[in-house]
DRENKE-424670 format. One record per residue (C-alpha): residue number from 1; residue in three letters; x, y, z. Coordinates in steps of 0.2 Angstrom, whole numbers. Layout:
<recs>
<k=NUM, r=Ala, u=X, v=Y, w=Z> $
...
</recs>
This chain:
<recs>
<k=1, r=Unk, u=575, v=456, w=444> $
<k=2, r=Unk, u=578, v=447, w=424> $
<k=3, r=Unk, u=564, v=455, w=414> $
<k=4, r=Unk, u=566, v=438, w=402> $
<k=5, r=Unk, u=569, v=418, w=406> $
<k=6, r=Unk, u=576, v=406, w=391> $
<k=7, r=Unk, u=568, v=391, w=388> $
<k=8, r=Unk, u=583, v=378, w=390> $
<k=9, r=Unk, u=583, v=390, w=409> $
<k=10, r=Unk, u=564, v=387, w=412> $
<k=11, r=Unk, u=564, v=368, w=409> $
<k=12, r=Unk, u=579, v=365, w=419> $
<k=13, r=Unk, u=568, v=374, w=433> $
<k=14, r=Unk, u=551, v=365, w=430> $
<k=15, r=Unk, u=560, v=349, w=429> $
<k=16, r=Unk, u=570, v=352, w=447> $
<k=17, r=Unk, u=555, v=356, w=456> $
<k=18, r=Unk, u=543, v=342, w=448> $
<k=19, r=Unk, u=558, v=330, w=453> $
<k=20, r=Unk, u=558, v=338, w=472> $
<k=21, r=Unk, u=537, v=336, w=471> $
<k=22, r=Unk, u=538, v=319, w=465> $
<k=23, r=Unk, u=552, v=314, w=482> $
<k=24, r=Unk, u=539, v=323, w=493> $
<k=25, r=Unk, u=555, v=338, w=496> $
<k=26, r=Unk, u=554, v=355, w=493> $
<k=27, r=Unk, u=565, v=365, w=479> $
<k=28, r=Unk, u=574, v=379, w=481> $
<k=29, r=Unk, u=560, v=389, w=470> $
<k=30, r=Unk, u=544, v=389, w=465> $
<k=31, r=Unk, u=538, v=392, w=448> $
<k=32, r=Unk, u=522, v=397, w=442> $
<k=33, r=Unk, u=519, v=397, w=423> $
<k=34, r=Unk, u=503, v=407, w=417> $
<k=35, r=Unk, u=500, v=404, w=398> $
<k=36, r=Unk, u=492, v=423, w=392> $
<k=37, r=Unk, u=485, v=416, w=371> $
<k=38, r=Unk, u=475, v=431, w=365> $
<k=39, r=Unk, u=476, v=442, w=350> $
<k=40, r=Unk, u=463, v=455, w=343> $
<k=41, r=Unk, u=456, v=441, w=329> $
<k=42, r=Unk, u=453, v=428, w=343> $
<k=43, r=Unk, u=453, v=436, w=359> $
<k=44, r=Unk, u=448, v=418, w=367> $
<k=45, r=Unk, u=464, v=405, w=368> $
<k=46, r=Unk, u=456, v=390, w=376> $
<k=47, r=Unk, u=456, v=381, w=361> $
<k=48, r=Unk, u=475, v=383, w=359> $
<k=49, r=Unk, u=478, v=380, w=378> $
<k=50, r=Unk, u=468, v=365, w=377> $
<k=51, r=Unk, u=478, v=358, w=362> $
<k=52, r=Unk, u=495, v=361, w=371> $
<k=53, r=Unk, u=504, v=372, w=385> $
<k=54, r=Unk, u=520, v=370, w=395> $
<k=55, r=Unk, u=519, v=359, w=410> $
<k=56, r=Unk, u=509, v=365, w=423> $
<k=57, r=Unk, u=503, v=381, w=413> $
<k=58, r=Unk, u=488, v=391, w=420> $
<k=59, r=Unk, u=477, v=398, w=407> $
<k=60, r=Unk, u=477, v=416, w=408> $
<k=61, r=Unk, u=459, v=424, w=402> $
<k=62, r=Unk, u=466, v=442, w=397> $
<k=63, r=Unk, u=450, v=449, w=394> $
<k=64, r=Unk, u=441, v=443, w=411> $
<k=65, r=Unk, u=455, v=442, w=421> $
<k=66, r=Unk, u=467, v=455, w=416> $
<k=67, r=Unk, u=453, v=469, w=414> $
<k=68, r=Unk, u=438, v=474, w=422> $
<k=69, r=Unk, u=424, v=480, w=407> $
<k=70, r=Unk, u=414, v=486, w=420> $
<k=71, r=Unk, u=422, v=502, w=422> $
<k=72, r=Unk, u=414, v=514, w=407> $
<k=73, r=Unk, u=425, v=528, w=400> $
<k=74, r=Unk, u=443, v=522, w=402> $
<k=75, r=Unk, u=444, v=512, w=385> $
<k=76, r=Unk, u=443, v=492, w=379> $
<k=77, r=Unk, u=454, v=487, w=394> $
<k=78, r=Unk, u=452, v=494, w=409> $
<k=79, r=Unk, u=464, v=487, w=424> $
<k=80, r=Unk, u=458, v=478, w=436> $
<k=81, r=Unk, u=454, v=485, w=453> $
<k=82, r=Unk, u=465, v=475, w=465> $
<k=83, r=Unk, u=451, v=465, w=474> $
<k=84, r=Unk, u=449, v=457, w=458> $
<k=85, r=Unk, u=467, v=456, w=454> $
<k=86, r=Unk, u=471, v=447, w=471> $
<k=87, r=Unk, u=457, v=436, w=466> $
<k=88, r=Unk, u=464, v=431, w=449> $
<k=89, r=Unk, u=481, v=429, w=457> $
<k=90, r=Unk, u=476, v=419, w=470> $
<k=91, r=Unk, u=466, v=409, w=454> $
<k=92, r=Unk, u=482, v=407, w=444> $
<k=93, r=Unk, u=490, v=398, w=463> $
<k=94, r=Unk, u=502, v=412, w=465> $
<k=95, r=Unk, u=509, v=413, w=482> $
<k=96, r=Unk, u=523, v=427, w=492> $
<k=97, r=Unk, u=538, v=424, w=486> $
<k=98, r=Unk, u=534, v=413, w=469> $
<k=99, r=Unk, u=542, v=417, w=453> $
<k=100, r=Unk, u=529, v=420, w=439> $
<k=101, r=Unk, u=534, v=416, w=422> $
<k=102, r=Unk, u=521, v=422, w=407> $
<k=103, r=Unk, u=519, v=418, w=390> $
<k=104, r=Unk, u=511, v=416, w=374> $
<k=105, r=Unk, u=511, v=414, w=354> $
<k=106, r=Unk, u=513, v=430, w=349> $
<k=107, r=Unk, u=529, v=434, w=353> $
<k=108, r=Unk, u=525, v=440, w=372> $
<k=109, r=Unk, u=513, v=453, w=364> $
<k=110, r=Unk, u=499, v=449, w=375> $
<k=111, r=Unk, u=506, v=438, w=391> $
<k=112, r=Unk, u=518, v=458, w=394> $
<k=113, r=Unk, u=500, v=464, w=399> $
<k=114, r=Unk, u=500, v=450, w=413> $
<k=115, r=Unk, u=521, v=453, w=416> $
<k=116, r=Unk, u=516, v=471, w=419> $
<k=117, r=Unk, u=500, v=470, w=430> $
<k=118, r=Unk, u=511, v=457, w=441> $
<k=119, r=Unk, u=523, v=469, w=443> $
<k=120, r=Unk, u=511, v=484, w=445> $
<k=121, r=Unk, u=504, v=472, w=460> $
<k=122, r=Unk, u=519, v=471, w=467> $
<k=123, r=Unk, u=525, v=451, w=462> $
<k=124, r=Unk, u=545, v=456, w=465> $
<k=125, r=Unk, u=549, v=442, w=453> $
<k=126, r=Unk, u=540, v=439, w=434> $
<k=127, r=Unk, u=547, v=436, w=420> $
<k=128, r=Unk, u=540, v=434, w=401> $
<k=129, r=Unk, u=547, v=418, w=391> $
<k=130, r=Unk, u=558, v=427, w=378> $
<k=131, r=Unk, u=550, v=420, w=360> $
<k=132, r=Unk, u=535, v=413, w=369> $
<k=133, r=Unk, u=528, v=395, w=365> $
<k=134, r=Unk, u=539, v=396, w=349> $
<k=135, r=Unk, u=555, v=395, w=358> $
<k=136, r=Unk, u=549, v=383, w=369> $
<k=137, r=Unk, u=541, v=370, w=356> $
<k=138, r=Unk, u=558, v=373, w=344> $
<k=139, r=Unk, u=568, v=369, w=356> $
<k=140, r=Unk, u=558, v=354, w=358> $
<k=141, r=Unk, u=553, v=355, w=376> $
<k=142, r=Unk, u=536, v=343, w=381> $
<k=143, r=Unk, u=517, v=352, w=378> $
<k=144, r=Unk, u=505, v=344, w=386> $
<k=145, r=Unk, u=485, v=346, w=384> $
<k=146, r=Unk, u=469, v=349, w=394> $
<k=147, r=Unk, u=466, v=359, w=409> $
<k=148, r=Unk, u=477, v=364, w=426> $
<k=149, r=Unk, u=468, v=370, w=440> $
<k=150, r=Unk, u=481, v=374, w=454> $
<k=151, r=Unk, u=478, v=374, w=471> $
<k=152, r=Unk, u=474, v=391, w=479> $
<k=153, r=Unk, u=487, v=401, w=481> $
<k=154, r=Unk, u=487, v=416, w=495> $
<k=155, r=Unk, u=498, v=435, w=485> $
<k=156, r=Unk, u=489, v=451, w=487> $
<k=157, r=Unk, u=489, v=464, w=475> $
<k=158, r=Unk, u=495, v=480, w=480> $
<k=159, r=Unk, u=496, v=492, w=465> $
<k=160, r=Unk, u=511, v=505, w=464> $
<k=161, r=Unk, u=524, v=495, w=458> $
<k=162, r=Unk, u=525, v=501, w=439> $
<k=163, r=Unk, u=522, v=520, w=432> $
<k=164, r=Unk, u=504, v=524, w=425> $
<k=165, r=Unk, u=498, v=540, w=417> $
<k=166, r=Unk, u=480, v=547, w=412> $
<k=167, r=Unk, u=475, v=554, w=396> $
<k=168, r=Unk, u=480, v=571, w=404> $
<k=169, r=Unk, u=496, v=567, w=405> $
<k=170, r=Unk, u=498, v=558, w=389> $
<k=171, r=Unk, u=493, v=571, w=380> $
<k=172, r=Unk, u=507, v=584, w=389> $
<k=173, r=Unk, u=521, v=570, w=390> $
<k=174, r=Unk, u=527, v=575, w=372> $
<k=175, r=Unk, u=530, v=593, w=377> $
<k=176, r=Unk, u=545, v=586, w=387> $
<k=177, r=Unk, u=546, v=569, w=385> $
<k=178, r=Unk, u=543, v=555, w=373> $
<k=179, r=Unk, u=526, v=547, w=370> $
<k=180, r=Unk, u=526, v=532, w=362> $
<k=181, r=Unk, u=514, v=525, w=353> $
<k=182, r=Unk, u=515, v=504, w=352> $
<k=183, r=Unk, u=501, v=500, w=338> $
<k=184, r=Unk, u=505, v=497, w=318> $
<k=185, r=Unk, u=510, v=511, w=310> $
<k=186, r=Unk, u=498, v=512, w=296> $
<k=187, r=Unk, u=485, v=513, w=314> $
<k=188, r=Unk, u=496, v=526, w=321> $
<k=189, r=Unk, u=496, v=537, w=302> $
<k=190, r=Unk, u=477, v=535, w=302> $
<k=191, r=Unk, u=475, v=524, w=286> $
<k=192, r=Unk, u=466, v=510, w=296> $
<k=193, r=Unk, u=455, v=509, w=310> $
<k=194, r=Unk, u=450, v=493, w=313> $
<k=195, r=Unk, u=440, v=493, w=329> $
<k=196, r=Unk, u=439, v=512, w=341> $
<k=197, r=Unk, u=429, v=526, w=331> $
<k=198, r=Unk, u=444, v=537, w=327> $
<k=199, r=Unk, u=459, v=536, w=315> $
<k=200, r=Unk, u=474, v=543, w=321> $
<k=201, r=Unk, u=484, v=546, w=336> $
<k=202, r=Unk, u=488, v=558, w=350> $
<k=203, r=Unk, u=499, v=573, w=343> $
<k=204, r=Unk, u=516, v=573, w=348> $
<k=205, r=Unk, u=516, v=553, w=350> $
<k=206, r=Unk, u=530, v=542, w=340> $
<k=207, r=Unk, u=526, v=529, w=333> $
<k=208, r=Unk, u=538, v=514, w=339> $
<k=209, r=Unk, u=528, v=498, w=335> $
<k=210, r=Unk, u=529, v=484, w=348> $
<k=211, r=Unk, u=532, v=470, w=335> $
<k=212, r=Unk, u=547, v=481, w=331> $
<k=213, r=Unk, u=554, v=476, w=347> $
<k=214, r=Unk, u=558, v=457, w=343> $
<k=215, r=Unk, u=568, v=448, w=329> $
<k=216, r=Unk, u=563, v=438, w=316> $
<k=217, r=Unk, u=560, v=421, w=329> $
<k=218, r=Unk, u=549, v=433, w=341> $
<k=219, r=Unk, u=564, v=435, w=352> $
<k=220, r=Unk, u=567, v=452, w=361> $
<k=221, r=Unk, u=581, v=460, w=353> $
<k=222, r=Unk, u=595, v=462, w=364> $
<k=223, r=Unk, u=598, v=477, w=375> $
<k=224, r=Unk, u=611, v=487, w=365> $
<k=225, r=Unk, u=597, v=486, w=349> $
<k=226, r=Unk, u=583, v=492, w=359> $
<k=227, r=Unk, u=595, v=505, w=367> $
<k=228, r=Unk, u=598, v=510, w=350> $
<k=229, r=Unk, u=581, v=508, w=344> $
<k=230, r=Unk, u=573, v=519, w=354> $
<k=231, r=Unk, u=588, v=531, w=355> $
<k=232, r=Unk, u=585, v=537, w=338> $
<k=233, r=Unk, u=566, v=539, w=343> $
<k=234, r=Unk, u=573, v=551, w=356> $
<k=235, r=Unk, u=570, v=541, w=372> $
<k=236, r=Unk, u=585, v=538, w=384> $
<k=237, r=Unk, u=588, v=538, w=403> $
<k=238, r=Unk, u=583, v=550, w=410> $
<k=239, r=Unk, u=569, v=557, w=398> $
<k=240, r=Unk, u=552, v=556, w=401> $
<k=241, r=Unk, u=542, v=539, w=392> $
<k=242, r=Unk, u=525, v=532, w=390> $
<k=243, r=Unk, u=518, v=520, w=381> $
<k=244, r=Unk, u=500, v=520, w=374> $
<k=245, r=Unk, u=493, v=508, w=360> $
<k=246, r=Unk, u=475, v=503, w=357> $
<k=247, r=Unk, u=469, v=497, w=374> $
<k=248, r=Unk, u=485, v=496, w=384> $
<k=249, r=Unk, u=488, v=478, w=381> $
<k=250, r=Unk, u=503, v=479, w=368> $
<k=251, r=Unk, u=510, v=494, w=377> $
<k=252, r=Unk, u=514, v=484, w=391> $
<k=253, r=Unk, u=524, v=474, w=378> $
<k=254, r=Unk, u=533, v=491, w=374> $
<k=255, r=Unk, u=536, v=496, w=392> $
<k=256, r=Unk, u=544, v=478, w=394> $
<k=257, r=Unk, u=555, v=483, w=378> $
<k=258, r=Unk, u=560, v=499, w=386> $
<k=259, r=Unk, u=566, v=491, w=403> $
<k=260, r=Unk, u=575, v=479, w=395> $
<k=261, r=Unk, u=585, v=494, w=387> $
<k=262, r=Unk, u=586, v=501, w=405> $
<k=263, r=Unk, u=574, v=515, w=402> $
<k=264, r=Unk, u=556, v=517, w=414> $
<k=265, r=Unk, u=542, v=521, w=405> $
<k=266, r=Unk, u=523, v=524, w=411> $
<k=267, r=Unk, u=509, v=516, w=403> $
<k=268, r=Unk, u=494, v=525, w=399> $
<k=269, r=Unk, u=480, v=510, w=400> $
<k=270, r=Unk, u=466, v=518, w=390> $
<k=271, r=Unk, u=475, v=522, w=376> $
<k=272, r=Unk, u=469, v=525, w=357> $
<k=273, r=Unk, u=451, v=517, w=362> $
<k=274, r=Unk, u=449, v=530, w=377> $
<k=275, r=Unk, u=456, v=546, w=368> $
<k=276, r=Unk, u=447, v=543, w=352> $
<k=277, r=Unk, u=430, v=542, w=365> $
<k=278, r=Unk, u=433, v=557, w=372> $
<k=279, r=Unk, u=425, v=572, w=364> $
<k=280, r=Unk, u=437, v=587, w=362> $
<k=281, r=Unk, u=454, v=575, w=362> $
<k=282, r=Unk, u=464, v=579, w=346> $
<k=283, r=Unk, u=469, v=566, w=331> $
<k=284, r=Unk, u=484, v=568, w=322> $
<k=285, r=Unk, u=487, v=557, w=306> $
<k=286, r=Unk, u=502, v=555, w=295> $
<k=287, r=Unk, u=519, v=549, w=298> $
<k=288, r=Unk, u=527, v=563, w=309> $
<k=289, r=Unk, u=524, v=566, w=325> $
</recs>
């Protein structure tokens, strides 16, 4: 299945099925937009939902809904279990056989967490709106303001769908493989730390920043550049991958990068914020590796 939809392409869609809705018919698909606005300095996007989302948008609450903070000792974002993944699902009005499309205003940043979860759950087609909200709003599309609460809708998460590795496995993955790691780089060389109690990160890792990943308009660079990019970071076909950042939200974004290049990678969803937790777990800092 497409990784990314275009705007012009998602507009055309919303437009055919409002018009079907509207004569009482049914289109030939079924689009369900969920609208993922979080970032590390305001984790909370209601506001910015509230002041404008794509038609029919569903807010997406990536801290309640696409983690479970009950879980202790598995880092900042723990993933859902898939009771309450269902449930959110369900929530968002997701049903068998719906396409999902996410996005945000961060150039996909956060809303890959929910592309990833969807497709660890099983949802055959989701796609991430390639330059996020500001593709959609240059291109002059419609926003519209306050809430959308869809009716229920009836998928069931059944988890398997997408790689995942433990810290374990991180930390051995760079013996034979590549491990990537997604966060800035002056994060990954150990000059800032600005929230988990370590500087650092795990030795072996590469620093391949997910904001490296998208042009200057927050587009994903095409396939042959992110082919190339990672490339010269030693991943290709065939190799080993994983991704880690600082609580397994932007490594989603860096797992999306890598499929679009046509390479599988694993997440590791605890990341820097479970490693640098964990008593006995090394920090390398610097530039190399």
């Amino acid at each position: 299945m497409p990784i990314l939809i275009q705007h012009d392409e998602l507009f055309d869609r919303l437009t055919a099925e409002r018009f079907a809705a509207d004569r009482g018919t049914t289109a030939s698909t079924r689009t369900v937009v969920l609208d993922v606005r979080w970032s590390l300095a305001e984790p909370d996007g209601t506001a910015a939902y509230w002041d404008g989302h794509i038609p029919g948008a569903v807010y997406v609450d990536l801290d309640r809904q696409l983690a479970d903070h009950d879980v202790v000792g598995e880092g900042r974002h723990p993933l859902p279990s898939e009771a309450a993944f269902t449930e959110a699902m369900r929530s968002w009005g997701i049903r068998e056989g719906d396409t999902v499309v996410v996005t945000d205003d961060l150039g996909n940043q956060s809303a890959a967490r929910a592309w990833w979860l969807l497709r660890h759950a099983g949802v055959a087609d989701v796609r991430m709106l390639d330059g996020a909200l500001a593709a959609w709003r240059a291109a002059g599309h419609p926003l519209d303001t306050g809430w959308v609460s869809p009716e229920p809708g009836d998928a069931t998460a059944h988890f398997g769908g997408m790689p995942v590795i433990d810290a374990d496995a991180a930390a051995a993955l760079p013996g034979g493989g590549v491990l990537f790691d997604a966060r800035a780089a002056e994060r990954y060389r150990g000059e800032v730390e600005p929230i988990d109690p370590r500087a650092g990160h795990i030795p072996g890792a590469r620093s391949a920043p997910s904001a490296g990943s998208l042009d200057a308009s927050g587009r994903f660079l095409p396939a042959e550049a992110l082919r190339e990019r990672f490339a010269a970071l030693g991943a290709e076909p065939g190799i080993a991958v994983g991704a880690y950042c600082g609580s397994g939200v932007t490594a989603a974004h860096a797992v999306a990068a890598l499929a679009i290049a046509g390479i599988d990678a694993a997440l590791y969803p605890g990341s820097w914020s479970q490693w640098s937790r964990e008593e006995g777990r090394p920090a390398a800092t610097g530039a190399d590796a």
